[in-house]
MARVO-423902 format. One record per residue: residue number from 1; x, y, z of N, C-alpha, C in turn. Coordinates in steps of 0.05 Angstrom, whole numbers. Example, Ala and Ser with C-alpha at 12.3 -4.5 7.8 and 13.67 -1.06 7.14 Angstrom:
BEGIN
1, 264, -114, 156, 246, -90, 156, 264, -66, 156 .
2, 257, -45, 142, 273, -21, 143, 258, 1, 157 .
***
This chain:
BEGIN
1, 3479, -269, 3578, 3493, -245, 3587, 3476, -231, 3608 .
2, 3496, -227, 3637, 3475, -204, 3647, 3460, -183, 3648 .
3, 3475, -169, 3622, 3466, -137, 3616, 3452, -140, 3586 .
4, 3427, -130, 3581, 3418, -130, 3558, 3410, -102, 3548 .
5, 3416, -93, 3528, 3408, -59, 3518, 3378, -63, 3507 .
6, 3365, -40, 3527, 3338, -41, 3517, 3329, -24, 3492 .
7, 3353, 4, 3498, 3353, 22, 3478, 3383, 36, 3479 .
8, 3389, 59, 3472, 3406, 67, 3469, 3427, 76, 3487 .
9, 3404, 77, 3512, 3408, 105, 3539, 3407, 82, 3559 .
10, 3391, 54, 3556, 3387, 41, 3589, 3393, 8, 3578 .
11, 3397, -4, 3592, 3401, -30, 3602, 3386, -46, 3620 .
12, 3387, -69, 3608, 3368, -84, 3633, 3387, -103, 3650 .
13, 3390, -108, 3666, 3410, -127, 3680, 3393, -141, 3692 .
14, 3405, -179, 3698, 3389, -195, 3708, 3408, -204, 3728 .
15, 3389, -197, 3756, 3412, -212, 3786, 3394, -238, 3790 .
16, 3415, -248, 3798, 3411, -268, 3802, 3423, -282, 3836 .
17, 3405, -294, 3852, 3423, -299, 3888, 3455, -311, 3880 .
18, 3466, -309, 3895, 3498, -310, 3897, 3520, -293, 3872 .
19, 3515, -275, 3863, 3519, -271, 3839, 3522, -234, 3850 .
20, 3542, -220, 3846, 3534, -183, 3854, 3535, -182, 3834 .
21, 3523, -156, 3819, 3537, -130, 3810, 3543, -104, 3823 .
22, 3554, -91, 3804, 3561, -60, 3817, 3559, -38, 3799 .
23, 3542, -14, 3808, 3547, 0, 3789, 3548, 35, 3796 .
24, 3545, 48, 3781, 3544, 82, 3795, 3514, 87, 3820 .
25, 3526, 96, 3838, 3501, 102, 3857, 3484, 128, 3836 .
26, 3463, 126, 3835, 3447, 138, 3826, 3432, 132, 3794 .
27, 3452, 103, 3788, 3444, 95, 3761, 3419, 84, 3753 .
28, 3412, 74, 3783, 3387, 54, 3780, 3360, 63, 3780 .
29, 3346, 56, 3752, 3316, 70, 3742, 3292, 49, 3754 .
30, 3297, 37, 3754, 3268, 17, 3754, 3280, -7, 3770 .
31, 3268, -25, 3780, 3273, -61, 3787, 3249, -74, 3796 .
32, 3254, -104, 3791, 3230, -117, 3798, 3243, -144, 3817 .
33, 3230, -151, 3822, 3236, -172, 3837, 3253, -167, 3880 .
34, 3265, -187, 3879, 3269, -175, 3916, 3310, -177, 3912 .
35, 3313, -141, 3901, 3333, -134, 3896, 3344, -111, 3920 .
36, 3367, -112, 3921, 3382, -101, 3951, 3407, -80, 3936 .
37, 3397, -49, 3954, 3423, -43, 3934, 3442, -33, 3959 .
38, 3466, -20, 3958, 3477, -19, 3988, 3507, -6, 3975 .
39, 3509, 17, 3994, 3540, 25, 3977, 3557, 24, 3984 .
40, 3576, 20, 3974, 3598, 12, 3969, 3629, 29, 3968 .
41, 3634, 34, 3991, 3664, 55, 3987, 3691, 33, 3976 .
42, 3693, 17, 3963, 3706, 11, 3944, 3738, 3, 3961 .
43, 3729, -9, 3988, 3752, -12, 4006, 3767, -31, 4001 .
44, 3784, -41, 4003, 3791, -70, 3993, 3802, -71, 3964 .
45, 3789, -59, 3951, 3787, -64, 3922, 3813, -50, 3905 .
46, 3841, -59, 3907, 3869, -54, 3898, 3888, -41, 3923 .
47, 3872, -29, 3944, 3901, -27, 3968, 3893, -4, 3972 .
48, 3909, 4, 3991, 3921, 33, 3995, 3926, 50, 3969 .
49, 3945, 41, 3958, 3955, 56, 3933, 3933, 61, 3908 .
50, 3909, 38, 3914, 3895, 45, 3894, 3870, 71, 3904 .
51, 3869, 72, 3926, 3854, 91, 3928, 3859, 117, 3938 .
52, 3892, 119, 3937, 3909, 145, 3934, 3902, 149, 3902 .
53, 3914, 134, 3886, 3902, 140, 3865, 3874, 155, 3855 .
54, 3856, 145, 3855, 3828, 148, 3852, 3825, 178, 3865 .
55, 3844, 184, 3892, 3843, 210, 3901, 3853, 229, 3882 .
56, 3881, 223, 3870, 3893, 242, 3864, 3879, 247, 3835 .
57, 3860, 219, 3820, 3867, 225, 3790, 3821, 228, 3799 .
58, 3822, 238, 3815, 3788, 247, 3823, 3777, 238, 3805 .
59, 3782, 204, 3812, 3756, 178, 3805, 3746, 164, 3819 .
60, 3738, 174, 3848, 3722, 167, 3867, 3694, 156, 3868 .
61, 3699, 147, 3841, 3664, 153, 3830, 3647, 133, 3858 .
62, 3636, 139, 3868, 3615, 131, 3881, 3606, 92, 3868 .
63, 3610, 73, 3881, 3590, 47, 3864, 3569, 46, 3891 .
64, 3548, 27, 3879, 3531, 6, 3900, 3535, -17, 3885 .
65, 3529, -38, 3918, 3536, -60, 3902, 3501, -73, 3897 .
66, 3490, -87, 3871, 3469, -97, 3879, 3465, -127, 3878 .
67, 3454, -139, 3895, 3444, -171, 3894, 3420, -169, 3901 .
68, 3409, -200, 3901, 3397, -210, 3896, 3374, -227, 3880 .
69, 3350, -227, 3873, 3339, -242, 3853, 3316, -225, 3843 .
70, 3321, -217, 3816, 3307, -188, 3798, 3314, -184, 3769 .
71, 3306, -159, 3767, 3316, -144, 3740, 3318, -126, 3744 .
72, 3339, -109, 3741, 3344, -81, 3753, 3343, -70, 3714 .
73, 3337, -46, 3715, 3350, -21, 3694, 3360, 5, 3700 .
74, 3387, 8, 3684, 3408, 28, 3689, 3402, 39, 3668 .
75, 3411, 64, 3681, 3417, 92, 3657, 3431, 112, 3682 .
76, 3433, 132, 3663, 3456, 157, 3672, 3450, 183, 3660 .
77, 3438, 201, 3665, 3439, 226, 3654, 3435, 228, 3628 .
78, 3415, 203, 3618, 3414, 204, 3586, 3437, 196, 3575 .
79, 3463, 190, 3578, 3483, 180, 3562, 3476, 159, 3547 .
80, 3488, 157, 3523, 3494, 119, 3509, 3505, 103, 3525 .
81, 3500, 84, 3524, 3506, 59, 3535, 3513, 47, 3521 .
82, 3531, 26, 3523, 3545, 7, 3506, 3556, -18, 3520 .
83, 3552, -36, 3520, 3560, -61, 3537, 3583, -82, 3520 .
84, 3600, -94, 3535, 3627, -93, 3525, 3626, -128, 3542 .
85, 3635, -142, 3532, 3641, -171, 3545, 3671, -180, 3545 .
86, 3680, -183, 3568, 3707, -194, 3573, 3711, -224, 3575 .
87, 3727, -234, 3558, 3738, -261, 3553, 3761, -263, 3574 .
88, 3771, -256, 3597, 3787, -264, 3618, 3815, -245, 3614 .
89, 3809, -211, 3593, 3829, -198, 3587, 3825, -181, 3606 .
90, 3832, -159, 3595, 3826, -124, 3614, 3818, -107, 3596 .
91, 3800, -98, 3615, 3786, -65, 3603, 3808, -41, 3616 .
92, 3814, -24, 3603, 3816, 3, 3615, 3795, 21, 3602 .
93, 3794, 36, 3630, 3759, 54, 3619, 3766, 69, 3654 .
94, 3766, 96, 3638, 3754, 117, 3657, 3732, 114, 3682 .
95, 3742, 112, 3710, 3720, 108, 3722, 3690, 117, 3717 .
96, 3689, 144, 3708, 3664, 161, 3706, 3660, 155, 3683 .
97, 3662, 134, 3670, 3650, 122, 3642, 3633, 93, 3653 .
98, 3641, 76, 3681, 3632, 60, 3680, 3602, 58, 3694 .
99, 3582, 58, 3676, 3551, 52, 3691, 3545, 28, 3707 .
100, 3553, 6, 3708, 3558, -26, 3722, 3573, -41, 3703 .
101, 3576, -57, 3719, 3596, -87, 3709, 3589, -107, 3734 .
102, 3590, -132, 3732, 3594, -158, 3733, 3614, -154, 3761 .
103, 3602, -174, 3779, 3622, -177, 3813, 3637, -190, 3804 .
104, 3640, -215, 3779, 3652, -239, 3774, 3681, -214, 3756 .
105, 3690, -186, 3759, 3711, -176, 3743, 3731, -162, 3763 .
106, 3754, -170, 3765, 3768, -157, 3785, 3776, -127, 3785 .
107, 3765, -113, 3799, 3768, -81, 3793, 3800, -78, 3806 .
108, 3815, -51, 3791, 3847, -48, 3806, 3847, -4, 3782 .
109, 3867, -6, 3792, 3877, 32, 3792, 3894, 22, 3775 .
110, 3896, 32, 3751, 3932, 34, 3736, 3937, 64, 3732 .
111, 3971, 60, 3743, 3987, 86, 3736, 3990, 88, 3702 .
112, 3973, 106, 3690, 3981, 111, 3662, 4017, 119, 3648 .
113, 4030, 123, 3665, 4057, 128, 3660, 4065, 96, 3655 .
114, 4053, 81, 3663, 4063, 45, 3653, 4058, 40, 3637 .
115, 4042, 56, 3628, 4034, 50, 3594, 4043, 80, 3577 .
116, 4061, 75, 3553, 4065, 89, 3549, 4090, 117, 3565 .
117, 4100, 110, 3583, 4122, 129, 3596, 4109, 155, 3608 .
118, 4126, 174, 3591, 4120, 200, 3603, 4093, 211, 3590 .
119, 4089, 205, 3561, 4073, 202, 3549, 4043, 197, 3561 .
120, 4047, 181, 3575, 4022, 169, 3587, 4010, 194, 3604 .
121, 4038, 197, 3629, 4025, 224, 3643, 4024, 251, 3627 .
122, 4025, 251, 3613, 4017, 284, 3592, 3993, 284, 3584 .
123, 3992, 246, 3568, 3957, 247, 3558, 3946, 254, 3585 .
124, 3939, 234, 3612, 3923, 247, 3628, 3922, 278, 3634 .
125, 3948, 298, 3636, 3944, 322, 3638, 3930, 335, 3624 .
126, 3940, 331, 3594, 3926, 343, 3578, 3892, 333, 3577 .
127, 3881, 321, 3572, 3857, 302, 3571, 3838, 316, 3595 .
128, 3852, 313, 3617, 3833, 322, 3651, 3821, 291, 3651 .
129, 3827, 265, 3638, 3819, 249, 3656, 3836, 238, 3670 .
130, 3858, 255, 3680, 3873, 241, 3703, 3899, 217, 3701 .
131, 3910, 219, 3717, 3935, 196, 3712, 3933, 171, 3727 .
132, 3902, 163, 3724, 3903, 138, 3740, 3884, 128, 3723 .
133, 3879, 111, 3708, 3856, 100, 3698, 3843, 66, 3708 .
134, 3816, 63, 3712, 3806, 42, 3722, 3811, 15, 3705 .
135, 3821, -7, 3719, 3814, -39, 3703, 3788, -51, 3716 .
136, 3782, -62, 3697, 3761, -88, 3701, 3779, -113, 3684 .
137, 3782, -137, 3705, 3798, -163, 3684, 3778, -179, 3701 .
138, 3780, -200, 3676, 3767, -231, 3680, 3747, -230, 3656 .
139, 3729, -249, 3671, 3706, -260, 3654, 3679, -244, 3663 .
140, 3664, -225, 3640, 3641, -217, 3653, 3634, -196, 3634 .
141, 3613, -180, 3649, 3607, -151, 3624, 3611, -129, 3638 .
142, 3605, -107, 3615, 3612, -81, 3631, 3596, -68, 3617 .
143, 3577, -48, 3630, 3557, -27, 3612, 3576, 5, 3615 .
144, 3591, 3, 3586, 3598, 38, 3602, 3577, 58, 3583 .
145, 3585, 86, 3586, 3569, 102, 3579, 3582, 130, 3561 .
146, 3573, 139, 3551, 3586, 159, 3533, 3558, 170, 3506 .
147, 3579, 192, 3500, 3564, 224, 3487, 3565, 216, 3464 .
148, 3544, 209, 3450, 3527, 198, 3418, 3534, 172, 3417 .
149, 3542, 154, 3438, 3543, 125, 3421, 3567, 126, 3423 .
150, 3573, 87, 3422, 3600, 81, 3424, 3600, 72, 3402 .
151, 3630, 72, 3382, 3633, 55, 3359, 3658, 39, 3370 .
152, 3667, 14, 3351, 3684, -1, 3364, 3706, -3, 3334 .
153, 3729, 9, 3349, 3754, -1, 3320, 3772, -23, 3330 .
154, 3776, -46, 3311, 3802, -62, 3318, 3819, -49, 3313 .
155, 3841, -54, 3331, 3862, -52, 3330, 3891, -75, 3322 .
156, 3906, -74, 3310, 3920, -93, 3296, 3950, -84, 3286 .
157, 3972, -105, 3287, 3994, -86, 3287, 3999, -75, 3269 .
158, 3985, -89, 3242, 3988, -68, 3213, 3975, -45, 3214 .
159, 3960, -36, 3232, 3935, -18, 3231, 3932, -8, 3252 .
160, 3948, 12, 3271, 3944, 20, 3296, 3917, 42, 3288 .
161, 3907, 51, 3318, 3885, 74, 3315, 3892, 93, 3328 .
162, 3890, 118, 3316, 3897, 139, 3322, 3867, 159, 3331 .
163, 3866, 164, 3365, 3840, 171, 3365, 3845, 204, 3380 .
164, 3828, 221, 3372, 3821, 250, 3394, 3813, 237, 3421 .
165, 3834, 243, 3437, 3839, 243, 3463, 3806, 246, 3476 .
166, 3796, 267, 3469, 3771, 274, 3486, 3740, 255, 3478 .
167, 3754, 234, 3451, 3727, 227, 3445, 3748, 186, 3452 .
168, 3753, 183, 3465, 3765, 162, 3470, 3751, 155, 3502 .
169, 3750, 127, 3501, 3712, 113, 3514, 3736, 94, 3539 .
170, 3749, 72, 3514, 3767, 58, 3539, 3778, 37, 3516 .
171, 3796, 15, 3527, 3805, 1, 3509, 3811, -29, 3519 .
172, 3815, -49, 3513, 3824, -80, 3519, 3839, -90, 3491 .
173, 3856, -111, 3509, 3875, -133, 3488, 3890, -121, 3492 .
174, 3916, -135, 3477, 3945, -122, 3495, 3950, -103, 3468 .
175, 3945, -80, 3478, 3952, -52, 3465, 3953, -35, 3483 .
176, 3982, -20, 3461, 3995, -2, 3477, 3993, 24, 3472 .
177, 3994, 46, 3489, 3979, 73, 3479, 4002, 92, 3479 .
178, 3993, 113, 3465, 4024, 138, 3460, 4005, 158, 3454 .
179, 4015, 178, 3464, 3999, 208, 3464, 4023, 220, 3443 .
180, 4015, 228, 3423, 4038, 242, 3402, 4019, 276, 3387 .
181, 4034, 295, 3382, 4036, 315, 3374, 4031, 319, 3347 .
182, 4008, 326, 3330, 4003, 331, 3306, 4002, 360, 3306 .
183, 4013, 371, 3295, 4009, 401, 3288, 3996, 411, 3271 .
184, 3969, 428, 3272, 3955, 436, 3253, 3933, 415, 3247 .
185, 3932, 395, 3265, 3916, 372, 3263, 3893, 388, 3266 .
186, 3885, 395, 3292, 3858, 404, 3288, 3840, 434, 3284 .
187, 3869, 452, 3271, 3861, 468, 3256, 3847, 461, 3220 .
188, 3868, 443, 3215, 3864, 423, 3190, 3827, 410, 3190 .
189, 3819, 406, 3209, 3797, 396, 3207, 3768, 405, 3222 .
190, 3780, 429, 3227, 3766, 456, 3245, 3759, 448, 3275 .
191, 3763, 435, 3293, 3757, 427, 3313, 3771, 442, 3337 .
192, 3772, 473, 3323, 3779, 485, 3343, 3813, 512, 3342 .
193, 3828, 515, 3369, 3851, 521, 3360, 3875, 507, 3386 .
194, 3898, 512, 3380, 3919, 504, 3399, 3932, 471, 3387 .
195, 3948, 474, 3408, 3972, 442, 3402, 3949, 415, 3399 .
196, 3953, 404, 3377, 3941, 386, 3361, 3950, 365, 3385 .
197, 3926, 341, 3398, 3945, 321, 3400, 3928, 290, 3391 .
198, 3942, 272, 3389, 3927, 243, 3382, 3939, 216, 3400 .
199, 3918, 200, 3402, 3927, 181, 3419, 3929, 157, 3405 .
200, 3953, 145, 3407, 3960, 131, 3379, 3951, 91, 3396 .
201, 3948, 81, 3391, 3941, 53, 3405, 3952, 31, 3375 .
202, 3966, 22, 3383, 3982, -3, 3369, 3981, -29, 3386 .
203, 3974, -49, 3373, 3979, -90, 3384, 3965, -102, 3380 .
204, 3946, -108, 3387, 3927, -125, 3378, 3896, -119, 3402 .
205, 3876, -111, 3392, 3859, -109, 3418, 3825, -91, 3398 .
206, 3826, -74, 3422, 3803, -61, 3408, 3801, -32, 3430 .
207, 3786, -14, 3403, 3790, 11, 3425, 3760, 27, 3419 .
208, 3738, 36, 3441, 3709, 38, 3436, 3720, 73, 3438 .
209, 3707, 91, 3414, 3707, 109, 3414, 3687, 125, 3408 .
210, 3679, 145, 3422, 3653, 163, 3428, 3651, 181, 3405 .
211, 3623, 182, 3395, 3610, 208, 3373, 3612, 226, 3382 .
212, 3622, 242, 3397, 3625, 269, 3411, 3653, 269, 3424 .
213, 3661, 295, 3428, 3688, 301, 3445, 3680, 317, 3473 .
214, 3656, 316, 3487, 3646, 322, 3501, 3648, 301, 3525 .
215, 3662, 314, 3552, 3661, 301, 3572, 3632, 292, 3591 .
216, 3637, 265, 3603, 3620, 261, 3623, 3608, 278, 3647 .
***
């Protein structure tokens, strides 16, 4: 694997010649070896429409791309880190969640109203992460990042997961998401006051969800 967790907060990634990665400009702590980093405005990468998107749902996040032959280590503002391996499916994951990933994963914009309907654009309203969320598909890894640690729930059709919107990381496998209305939900469990809501994920897949409800 390219990405290895050294601790909780950083990663070590191994480049290798012919081989990129990419990850947040400003991620990169340490490297050894004769590594090249160079940034990357993300042209090309889904169209026009995808970077209308990225405008409107302000996930511009900044990448560099890095090659060559080394060991780089990532981190971010002290966040957890958590590294996630794709078998040739899709990630969805918040751009400003992703610390690097693998050149070998095709990056693209999804309209969240495709998933889920109207539904979909409410969760982004309500949430503030926006109505566009980032893919990574194919074969490869992804280091994202998040507030106390990621935990990981299967998801399964006897057993959908029902997660707090604000502590939700990203998801893969073919599952489908619904933003639904609990009332008194999180007065019931003190986390506050106002319209309860939960994001419900049903099919078969998996969904990484954060120890905190604290944004990036």
């Amino acid at each position: 694997m390219t990405f290895r967790e050294i601790n909780s907060k950083m990663v070590e990634a191994t480049v290798v010649p012919g081989q990129r990665l990419f990850s947040q400009r400003g991620a990169m702590l340490a490297y050894q070896g004769d590594v090249s980093f160079t940034p990357n405005a993300q042209a090309g990468q889904g169209g026009l429409m995808s970077m209308i998107g990225r405008r409107v749902a302000g996930e511009a996040t900044p990448l560099m791309t890095v090659e060559g032959s080394g060991t780089v280590f990532f981190g971010h503002g002290g966040h957890h880190v958590h590294v996630i391996t794709l078998a040739g499916d899709t990630l969805y994951v918040e751009a400003d969640r992703l610390l690097a990933f693998e050149g070998t994963l095709r990056q693209g914009t999804m309209f969240m109203g495709s998933q889920g309907g109207v539904m979909g654009m409410v969760r982004g309203q309500v949430t503030g992460q926006g109505l566009f969320t980032t893919t990574l598909q194919g074969q490869g890894a992804v280091a994202v990042m998040a507030h106390g640690g990621v935990f990981e729930i299967p998801v399964t059709p006897q057993r959908p997961v029902h997660v707090d919107p604000q502590a939700y990381v990203a998801h893969h496998g073919e599952v489908r998401n619904r933003l639904s209305t609990a009332l008194g939900w999180r007065e019931m469990v003190g986390r506050g006051s106002g319209e309860a809501f939960q994001l419900e994920l049903s099919g078969n897949g998996t969904v990484y969800v954060q120890a905190s409800e604290e944004k990036l």
